[in-house]
C-alpha positions in Angstrom: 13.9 -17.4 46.1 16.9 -20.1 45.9 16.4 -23.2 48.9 19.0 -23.3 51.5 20.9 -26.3 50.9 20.1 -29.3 52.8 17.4 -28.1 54.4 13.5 -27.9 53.7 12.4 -26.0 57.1 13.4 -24.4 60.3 11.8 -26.0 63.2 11.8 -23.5 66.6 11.9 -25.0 69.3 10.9 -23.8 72.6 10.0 -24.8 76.4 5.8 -23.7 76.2 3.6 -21.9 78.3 0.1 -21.7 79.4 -2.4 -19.7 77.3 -5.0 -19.4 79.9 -6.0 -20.3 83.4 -7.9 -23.4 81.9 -4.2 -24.5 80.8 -2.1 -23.6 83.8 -2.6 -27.2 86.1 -2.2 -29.4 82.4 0.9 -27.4 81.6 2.5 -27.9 85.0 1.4 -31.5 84.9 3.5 -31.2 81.9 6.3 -30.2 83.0 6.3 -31.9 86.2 6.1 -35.6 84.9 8.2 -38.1 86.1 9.4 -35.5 89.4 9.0 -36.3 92.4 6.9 -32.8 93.5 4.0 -33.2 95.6 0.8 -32.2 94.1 0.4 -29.2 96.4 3.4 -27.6 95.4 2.2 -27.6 92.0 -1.3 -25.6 93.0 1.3 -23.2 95.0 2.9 -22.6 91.5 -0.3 -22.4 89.4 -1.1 -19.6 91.9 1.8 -17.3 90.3 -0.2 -17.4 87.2 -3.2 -15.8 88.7 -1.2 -12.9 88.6 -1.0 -12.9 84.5 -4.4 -14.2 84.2 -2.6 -18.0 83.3 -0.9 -16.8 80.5 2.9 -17.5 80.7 4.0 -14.6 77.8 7.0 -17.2 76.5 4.4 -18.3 73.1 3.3 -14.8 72.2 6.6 -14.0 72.5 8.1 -17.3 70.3 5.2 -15.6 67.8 7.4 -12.5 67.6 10.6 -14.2 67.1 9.0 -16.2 64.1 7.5 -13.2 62.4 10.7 -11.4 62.5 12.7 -14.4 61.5 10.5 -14.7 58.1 10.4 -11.3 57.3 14.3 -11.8 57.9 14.0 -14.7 55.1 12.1 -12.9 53.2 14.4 -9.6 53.1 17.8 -12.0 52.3 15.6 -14.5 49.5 15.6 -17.3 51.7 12.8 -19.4 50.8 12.4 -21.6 54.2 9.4 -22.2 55.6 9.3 -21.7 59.9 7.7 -24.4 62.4 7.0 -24.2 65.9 6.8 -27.4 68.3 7.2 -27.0 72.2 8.0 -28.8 75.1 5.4 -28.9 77.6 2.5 -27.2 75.7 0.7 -26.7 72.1 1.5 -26.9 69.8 3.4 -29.8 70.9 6.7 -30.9 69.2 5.1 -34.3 67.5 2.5 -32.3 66.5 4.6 -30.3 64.2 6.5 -33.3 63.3 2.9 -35.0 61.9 2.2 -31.5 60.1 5.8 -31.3 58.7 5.3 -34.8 57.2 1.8 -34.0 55.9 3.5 -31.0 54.5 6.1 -33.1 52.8 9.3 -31.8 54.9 12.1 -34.0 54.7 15.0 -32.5 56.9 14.9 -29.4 59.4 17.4 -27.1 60.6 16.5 -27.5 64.4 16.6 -23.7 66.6 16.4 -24.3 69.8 15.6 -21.2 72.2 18.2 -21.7 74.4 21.8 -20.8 74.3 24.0 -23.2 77.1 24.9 -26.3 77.2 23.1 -28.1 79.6 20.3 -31.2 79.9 17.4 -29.4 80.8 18.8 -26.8 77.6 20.2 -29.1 75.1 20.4 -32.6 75.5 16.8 -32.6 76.4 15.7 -31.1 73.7 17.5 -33.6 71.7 15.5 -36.4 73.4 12.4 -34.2 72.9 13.0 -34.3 69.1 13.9 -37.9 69.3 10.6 -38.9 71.0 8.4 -36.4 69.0 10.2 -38.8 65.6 9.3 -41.8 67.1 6.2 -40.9 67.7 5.7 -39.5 63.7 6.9 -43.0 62.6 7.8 -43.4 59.4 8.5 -40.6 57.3 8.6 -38.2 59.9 11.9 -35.5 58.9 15.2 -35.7 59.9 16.6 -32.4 62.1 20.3 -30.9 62.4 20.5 -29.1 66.0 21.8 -25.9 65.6 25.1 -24.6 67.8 24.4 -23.4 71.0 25.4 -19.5 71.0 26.3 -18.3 74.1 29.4 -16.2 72.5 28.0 -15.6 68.8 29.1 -11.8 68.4 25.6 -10.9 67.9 24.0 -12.2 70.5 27.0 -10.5 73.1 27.2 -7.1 71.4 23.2 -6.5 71.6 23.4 -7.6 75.3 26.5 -5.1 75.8 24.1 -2.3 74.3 21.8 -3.1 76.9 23.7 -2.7 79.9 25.0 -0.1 78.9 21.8 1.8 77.8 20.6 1.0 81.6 24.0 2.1 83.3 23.7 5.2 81.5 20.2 5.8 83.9 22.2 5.6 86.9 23.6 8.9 87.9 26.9 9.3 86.5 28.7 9.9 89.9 27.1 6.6 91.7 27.6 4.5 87.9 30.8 3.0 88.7 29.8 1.6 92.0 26.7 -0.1 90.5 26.4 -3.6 90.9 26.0 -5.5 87.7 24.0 -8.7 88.3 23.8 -11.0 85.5 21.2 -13.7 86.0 20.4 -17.3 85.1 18.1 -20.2 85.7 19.5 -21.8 88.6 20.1 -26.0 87.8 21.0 -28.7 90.2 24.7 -29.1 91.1 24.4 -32.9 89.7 23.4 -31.0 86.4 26.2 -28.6 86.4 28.7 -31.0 87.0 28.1 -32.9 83.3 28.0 -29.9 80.9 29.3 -26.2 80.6 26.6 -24.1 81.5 28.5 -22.4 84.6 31.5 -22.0 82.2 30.0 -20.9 79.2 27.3 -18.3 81.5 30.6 -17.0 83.2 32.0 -16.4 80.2 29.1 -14.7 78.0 29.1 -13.0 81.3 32.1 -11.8 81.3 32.2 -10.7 77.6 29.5 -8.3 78.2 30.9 -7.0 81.1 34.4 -6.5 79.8 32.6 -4.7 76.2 31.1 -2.1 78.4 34.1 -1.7 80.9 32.3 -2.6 84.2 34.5 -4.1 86.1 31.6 -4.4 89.3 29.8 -7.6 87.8 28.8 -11.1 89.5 26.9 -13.9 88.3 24.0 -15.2 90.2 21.1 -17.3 89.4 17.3 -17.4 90.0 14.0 -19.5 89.8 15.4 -22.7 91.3 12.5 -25.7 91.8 15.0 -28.6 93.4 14.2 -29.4 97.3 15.9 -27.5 99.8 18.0 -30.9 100.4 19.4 -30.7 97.0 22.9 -28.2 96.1 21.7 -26.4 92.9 24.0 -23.5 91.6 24.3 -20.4 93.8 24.1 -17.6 95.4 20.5 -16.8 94.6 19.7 -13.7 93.3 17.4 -12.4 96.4 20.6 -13.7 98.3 22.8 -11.6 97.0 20.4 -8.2 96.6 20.4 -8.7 100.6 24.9 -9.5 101.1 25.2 -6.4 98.6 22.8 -4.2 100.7 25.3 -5.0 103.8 28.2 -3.7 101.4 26.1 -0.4 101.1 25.4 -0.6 97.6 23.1 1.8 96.2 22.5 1.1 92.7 22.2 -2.6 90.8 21.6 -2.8 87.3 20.5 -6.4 86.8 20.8 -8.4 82.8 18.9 -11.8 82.8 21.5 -13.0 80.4 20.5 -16.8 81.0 17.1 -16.2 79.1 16.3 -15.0 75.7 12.8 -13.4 75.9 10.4 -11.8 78.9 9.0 -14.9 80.1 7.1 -16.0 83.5 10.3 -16.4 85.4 12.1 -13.2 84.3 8.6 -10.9 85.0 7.7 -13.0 88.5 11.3 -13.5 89.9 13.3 -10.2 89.0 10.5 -7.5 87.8 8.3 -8.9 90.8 9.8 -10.6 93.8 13.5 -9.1 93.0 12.3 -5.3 92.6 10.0 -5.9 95.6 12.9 -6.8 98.1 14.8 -4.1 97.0 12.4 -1.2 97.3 12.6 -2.9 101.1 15.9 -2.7 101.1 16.3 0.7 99.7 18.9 -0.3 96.3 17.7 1.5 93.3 17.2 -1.2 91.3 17.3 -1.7 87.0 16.9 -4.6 84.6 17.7 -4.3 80.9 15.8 -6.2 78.1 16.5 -9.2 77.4 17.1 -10.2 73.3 13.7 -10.7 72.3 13.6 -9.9 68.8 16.6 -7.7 68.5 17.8 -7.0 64.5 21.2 -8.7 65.3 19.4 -11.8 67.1 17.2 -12.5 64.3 20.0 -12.4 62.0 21.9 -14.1 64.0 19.9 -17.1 63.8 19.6 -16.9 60.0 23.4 -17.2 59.8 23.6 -20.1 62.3 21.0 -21.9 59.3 22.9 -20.8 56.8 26.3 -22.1 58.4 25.6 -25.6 59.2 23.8 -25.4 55.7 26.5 -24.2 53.8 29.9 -25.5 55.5 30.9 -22.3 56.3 34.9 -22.4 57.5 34.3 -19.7 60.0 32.2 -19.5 62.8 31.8 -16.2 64.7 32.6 -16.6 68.0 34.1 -13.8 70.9 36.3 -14.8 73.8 38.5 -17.6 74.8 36.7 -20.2 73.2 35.4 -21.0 69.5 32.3 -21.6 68.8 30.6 -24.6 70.0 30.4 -28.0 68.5 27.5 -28.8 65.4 26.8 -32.5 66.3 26.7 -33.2 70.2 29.2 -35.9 71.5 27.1 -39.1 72.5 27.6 -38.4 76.2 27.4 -34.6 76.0 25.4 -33.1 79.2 23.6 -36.2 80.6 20.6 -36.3 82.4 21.4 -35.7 85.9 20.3 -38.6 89.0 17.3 -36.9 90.6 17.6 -37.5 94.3 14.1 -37.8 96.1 12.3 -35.3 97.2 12.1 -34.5 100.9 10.3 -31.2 101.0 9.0 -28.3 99.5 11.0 -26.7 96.5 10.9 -23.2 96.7 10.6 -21.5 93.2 8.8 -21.6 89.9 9.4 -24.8 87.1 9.8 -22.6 83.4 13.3 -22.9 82.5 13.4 -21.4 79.2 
């Protein structure tokens, strides 16, 4: 199988999640350091675990994308080993960078499992890398960050098959009054201000939207952890489920298009809290599937490899904007100024 060129590895890189209940408080701790959250806060979260016997699905999923990337390698001759380092849990980025070095890897091509621009989704990640290098020491590889993806053909046109696969459920006479709901991980205003997250989720938004010909659509967001004191993006999804009931809306078909896989905060907020309010409120309520392991993901991801890799002139990209920068400007999506916080924060900490 030939090499890719300039590369000895793809490194995934993803936010973590508790295995079991024994995990749950060391994972949040995790996630939590350096915030400003009281402690009983965080035993309020761990609770939402119980439910899922402490396992936060995001790493069996990760497995899934990994074992469909390789046999995706394997079916095109690319001979590149895959590597998994995390965030907040095992196995833990500089973990993977020691093992990488042990295994002689030089330089990564650097997939992270996220698809905005943001801090908590990019830059972040970056710093994650950096640290988890530092860490190594010497000898530890060298990594390439691969392109955000938010309008990559075939990461839109798989979503557009979705919604309208769910529409279709709807009765045909009520379908064009359906609310379409896309969703996203909520992020401080501060946040929001320094990148394109809003832009680029309005616009993937949008994209989808337009490919089906739903014109009925709105972007909301979800699983915000910020004190009530702070602005972070809005409406909320349970927000809007309750205005949209007062409009006399029947049906809402709701696409968590801010997230790539069925993780905590997609099967607590929407398939649990969500579906709950509106069975109270009477809306027929649907959520599509979000991209998991779908053919033209996968593939998508060996062709954003094989890109940076090879130079390629054109990069596929739908909408009003090309596709996003390769190398991130120094100041791109800086880490936001926390204020202090004042009172209880009211959702669930796994941005993904």
């Amino acid at each position: 199988m030939p090499r890719v060129p300039n590369y000895d590895a793809l490194l995934v890189v993803s936010f973590g999640g508790p295995e079991g209940q024994e995990d749950v408080l060391p994972f949040l701790e995790n996630v939590l350091r350096g915030k400003n959250v009281p402690r009983e806060r965080m035993l309020e979260v761990a609770e939402h675990y119980k439910h899922f016997g402490g396992v936060s699905p995001l790493n069996g999923q990760i497995r899934e994308l990994i074992a469909a990337l390789e046999a995706e390698f394997d079916r095109y001759g690319i001979d590149l080993p895959i590597y998994w380092g995390n965030r907040n849990w095992h196995p833990m980025l500089a973990d993977t960078f020691r093992q990488m070095k042990e295994d002689g890897i030089q330089h990564v091509a650097a997939f992270v499992v996220s698809g905005y621009s943001s801090y908590s989704g990019c830059r972040q990640y970056r710093e994650n890398l950096d640290q988890a290098r530092a860490e190594v020491g010497e000898g530890a590889p060298t990594y390439d960050k691969l392109r955000v993806f938010y309008n990559h053909p075939d990461f839109i046109r798989p979503m557009a098959g979705f919604v309208e696969e769910t529409l279709g459920e709807i009765p045909e006479e009520r379908r064009e009054a359906t609310q379409l709901i896309f969703t996203a991980h909520s992020v401080p205003m501060s946040m929001a201000r320094t990148s394109r997250y809003q832009e680029q989720l309005t616009e993937a938004s949008r994209l989808v939207a337009e490919r089906v010909g739903h014109s009925r659509w709105k972007l909301v967001y979800q699983s915000r952890s910020g004190p009530p004191s702070q602005p972070w993006l809005e409406p909320d999804i349970c927000d809007y489920l309750e205005a949209i009931h007062e409009e006399g809306v029947q049906d809402a078909v709701i696409c968590p298009i801010g997230f790539l896989s069925d993780h905590m905060e997609v099967l607590y907020d929407l398939d649990t809290e969500a579906k709950e309010l509106c069975e109270k409120l009477g809306i027929n309520m649907l959520r599509t599937p979000t991209i998991g392991t779908h053919p033209q993901f996968v593939s998508m991801i060996r062709d954003l490899v094989l890109e940076r890799a090879e130079h390629w002139n054109q990069r596929p990209a739908l909408g009003k904007w090309s596709s996003s920068h390769d190398v991130c400007p120094l100041h791109c999506c800086p880490r936001p100024v926390r204020p202090q916080m004042t009172s209880r924060s009211t959702s669930k900490p796994e941005p993904s």
